[in-house]
Structures are given as C-alpha cells and as structure tokens.
C-alpha positions, 0 to 999 in steps of 0.5 A, spaced: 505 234 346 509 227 348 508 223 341 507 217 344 502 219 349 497 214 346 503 208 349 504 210 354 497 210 357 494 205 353 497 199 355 497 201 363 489 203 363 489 196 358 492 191 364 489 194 369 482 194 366 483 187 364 486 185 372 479 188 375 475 184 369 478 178 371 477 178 378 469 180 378 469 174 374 472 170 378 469 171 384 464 166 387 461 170 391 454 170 391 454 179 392 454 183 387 457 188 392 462 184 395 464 182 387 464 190 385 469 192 391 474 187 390 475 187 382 475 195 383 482 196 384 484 197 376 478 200 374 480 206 379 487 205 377 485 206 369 480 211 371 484 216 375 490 215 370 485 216 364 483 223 368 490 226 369 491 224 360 484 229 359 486 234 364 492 235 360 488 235 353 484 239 355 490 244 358 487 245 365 494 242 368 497 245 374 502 244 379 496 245 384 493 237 382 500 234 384 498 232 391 490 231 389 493 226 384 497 223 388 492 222 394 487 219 389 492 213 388 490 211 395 483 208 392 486 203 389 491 201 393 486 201 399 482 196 393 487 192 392 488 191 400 481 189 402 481 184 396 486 180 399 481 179 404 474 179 401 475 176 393 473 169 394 476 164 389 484 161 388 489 165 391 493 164 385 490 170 382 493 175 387 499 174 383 495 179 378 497 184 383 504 185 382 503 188 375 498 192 377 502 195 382 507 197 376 501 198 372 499 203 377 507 206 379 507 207 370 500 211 372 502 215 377 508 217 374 507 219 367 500 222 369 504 226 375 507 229 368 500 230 365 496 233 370 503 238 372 504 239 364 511 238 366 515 232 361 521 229 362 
C-alpha cells in the first residue's frame, strides 16, 4: 500500500469538487438542470477517481477495469465541453478548467495504478 495514498487523492478529489462548487453557484441560470449538468464535471471526476481508490481498498483491482476506468473519464470531459456552451456567467471562470484537466490527468493516472494494483 502507497503510504501516501491519502495525498495523492485528496488534494485532486478537493480541487475538483470545489471547481464544480464554484461553477453551480455561479451560474445564472434560472434551471436547476441546466445549472447540475454544468458544474458536473469535477464531481464526476472526484467520483470516478474516489471508485478507483475504494476498488483498490477493497482488493478488487484488476487489470480488466483498465479501459472501463479510462473510458469512464469521457463523462467529465464531455461535461467540461457543454459547460462551455451552457454555464451562463463570466467566462472568467472557464479559466478554472485548466487545473481541472491536471486535476483530472493526476486521477487518471494514480487511480489507473489503483484500479490495476499496479504501482509505480
């Protein structure tokens, strides 16, 4: 077991929850909907990176959930794309993005470890 597991998850699954906060509660639109689907991106982050961490807890890693686990990560790029068409608010805040993405590659490639069990 990686002793610095705990830091090498939390700080990602932080950032990207904090992100998708930050872009539910700045949007103007008037739909609830409309406001979910473009802050979901980091929470779908954080939650697929927080799935690959339990599965490696819970010793049900396999080499088999590679391309599953990796295919999962389309959800929040495809998020992150529509938010730039539907988030209505300062277009400041795409900026926010940028460290999502390296927020996202840190999770792809240290759960990509966890869900194979293969460590660097």
């Amino acid at each position: 077991m990686p002793a610095n597991l705990l830091w090498n998850w939390l700080p990602a699954t932080f950032v990207m929850v904090v992100i998708s906060a930050i872009y539910f509660f700045t949007d103007k639109s008037p739909r609830i909907n409309t406001r979910l689907v473009a802050s979901a991106h980091g929470a779908l982050g954080a939650a697929i990176f927080s799935g690959a961490i339990a599965l490696w807890v819970a010793g049900r890693s396999s080499i088999d959930l590679v391309w599953p686990f990796t295919l999962l990560f389309a959800l929040p790029v495809a998020s992150m794309l529509s938010t730039l068409v539907l988030h209505r608010g300062s277009k400041l805040i795409h900026l926010l993005l940028v460290p999502e993405l390296l927020c996202l590659a840190w999770a792809w490639f240290v759960g990509g470890m966890a869900v194979t069990n293969d460590w660097l």
